[in-house]
C-alpha positions in Angstrom: 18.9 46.1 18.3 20.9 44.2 20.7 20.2 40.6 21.2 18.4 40.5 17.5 18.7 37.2 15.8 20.9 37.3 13.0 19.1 35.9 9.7 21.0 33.3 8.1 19.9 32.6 4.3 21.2 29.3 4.2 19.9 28.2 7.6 18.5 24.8 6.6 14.9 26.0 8.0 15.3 29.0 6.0 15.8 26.8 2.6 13.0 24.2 3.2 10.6 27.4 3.9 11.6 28.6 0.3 10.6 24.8 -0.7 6.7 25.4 1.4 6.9 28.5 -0.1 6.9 27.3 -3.6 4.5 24.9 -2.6 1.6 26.8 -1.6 2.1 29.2 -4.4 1.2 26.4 -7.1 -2.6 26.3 -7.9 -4.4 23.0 -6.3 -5.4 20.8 -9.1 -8.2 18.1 -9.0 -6.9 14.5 -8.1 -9.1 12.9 -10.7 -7.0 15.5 -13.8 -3.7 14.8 -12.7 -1.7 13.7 -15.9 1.8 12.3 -15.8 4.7 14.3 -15.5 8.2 13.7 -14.4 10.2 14.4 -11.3 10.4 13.7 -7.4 9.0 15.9 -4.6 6.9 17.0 -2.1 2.9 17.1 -2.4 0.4 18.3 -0.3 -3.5 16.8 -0.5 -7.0 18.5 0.3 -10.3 17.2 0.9 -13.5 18.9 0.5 -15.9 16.3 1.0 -18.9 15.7 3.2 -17.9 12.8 5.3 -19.2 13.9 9.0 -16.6 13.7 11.0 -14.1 15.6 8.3 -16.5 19.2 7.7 -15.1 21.6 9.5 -11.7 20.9 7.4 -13.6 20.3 4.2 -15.4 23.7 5.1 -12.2 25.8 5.1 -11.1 24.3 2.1 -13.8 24.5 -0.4 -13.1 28.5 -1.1 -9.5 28.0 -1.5 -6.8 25.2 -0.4 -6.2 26.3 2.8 -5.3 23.5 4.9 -3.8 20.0 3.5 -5.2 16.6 5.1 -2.1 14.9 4.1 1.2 15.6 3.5 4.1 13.5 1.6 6.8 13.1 -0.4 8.3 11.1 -3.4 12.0 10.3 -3.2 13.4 9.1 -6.6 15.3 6.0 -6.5 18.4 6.7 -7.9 18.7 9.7 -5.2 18.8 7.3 -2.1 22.3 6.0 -3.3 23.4 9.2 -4.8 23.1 7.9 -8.5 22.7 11.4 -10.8 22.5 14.9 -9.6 19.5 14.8 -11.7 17.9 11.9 -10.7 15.2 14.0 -8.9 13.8 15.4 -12.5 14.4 12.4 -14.4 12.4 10.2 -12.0 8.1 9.7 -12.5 8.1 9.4 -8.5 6.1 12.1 -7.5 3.5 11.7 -10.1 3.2 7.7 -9.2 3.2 8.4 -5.8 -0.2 10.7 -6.5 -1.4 7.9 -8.2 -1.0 5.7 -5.4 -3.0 7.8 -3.0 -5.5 8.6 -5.9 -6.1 4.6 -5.9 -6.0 4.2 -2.3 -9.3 6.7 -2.1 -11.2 5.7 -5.1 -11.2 2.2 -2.8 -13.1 3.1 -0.4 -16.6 3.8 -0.1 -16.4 6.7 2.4 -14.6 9.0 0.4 -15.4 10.1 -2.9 -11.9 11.1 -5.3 -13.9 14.1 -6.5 -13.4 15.6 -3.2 -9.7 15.6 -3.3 -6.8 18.2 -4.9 -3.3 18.5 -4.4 -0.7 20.9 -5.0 2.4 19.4 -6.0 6.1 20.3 -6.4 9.4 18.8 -8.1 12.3 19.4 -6.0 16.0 18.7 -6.1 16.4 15.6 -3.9 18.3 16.3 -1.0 15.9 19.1 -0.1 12.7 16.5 -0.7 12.9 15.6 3.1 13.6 19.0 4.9 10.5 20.3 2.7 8.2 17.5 3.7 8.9 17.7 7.3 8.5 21.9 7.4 4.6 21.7 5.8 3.9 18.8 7.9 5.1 21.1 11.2 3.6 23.5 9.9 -0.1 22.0 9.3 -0.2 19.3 11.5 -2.4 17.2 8.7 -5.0 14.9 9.9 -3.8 11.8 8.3 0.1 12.6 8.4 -1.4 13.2 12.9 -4.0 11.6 14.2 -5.7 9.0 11.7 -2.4 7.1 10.3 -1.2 4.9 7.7 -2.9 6.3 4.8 0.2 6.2 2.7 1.0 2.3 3.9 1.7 0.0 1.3 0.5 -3.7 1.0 3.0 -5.4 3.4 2.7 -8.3 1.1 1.7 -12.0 1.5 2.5 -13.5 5.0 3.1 -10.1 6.7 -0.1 -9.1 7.5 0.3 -10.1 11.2 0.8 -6.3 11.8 -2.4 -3.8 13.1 -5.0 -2.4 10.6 -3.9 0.9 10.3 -6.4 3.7 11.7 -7.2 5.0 8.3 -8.1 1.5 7.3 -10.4 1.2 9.9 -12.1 4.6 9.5 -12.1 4.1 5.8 -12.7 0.4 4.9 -11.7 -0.9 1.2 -8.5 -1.3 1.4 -8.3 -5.7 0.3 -5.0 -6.2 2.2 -5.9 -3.8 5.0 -8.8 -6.5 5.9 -6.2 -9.2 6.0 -4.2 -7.2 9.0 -4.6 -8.0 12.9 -7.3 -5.5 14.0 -6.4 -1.5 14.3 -5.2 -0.1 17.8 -8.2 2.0 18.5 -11.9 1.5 17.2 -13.6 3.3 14.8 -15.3 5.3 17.7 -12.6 6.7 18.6 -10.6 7.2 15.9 -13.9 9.8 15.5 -13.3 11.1 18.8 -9.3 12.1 18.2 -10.7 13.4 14.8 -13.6 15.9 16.5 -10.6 16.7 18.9 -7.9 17.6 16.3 -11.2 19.5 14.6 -11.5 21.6 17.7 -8.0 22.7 17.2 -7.9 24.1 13.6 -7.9 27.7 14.1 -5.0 27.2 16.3 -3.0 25.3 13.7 -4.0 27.8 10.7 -2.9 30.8 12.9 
C-alpha cells in the first residue's frame, strides 16, 4: 500500500517498546517483599491506597497493575563511564534504588507502604534510559507529572536553600524536605492539579 510506513526493527522506539514490553509482562510484587537482587534497570511503582485525592488511580489498580504512579530508573555506576559491558548485571542499583523509594514512603504519614508494588526489570545499560523515557510517555505517572520530586535525594547540609518539592508538601515526613525554602504551589493546589490529572485517566490508559 503506497505511502505505508516501512517498519524498522531496530528503530530505537521500536527497541525500548521491547524493553516496556518486558516490563509490564513481569508480575507486580509488594514493596514491603522485595528481597535483594542484582542488576540496573528500569522499574515502574503502583499505589492502591486510600488517600483521597489518589482513588480513582488506586481504584484501577487494585484488580491488576494497570497504571504506575511513578516511573524510574537505576543506572549502574560503572555504566556512566563505560566501565564493563556487564556492569548493568553486576550492579545492586536497581534493587537500592527500590529501597530508596520504599524508605521515602514508609516516612510519611499519608501513605501507607502496604499500598505500594512495583514491577521491576534488569536491563543492559545503554537501553536503561530509552526504556524509562517510553513508559513514562506512555503513562504519564502522577509523580514522574504533576506532583514532583519524589525521587529527590537529601541535597545535603547547607543546600537546602532550594524549594520543598511538591511531593514533600503533599506528603510531609521527609526530615530534610522540612529544612528546604517552601514548595512552589500549596498543598491546595497541588490537590487541584491532582483531581485534574484524575479527570484525564481514561484518556491516558487508552
Amino acid at each position: 500500500m503506497s505511502g505505508e510506513t516501512v517498519f524498522n526493527p531496530l528503530d530505537k522506539r521500536n527497541l525500548g517498546k521491547s524493553v516496556v514490553d518486558a516490563l509490564l509482562e513481569r508480575d507486580a510484587v509488594p514493596m514491603r517483599d522485595i528481597t535483594p537482587f542484582r542488576g540496573a534497570g528500569v522499574y515502574a511503582i503502583y499505589y492502591t491506597g486510600d488517600f483521597p485525592a489518589y482513588r480513582p488511580l488506586a481504584a484501577l489498580n487494585r484488580k491488576t497493575a494497570a497504571c504506575p504512579i511513578y516511573v524510574g530508573k537505576a543506572v549502574p555506576k560503572g555504566g556512566r563511564k563505560g566501565v564493563s559491558f556487564d556492569v548493568s548485571s553486576e550492579s545492586a542499583s536497581l534493587f537500592s534504588r527500590l529501597t530508596e523509594h520504599a524508605e521515602s514512603i514508609a516516612a510519611v504519614s499519608s501513605l501507607n507502604l502496604d499500598d505500594f508494588s512495583c514491577r521491576s526489570l534488569v536491563v543492559d545499560d545503554i537501553w536503561i534510559p530509552l526504556g524509562e523515557t517510553l513508559i513514562i510517555q506512555r503513562f504519564q505517572p502522577l509523580w514522574n507529572q504533576i506532583v514532583e520530586g519524589f525521587g529527590n535525594h537529601d541535597p545535603g547540609r547547607g543546600r537546602y536553600d532550594g524549594m520543598r518539592p511538591s511531593w514533600d508538601e503533599l506528603h510531609p515526613g521527609r526530615g530534610w524536605a522540612a529544612r528546604c525554602k517552601p514548595a512552589k504551589f500549596s498543598t491546595k493546589q497541588i490537590i487541584s492539579k491532582v483531581s485534574e490529572y484524575m479527570g484525564g485517566l481514561p484518556e491516558i490508559l487508552g
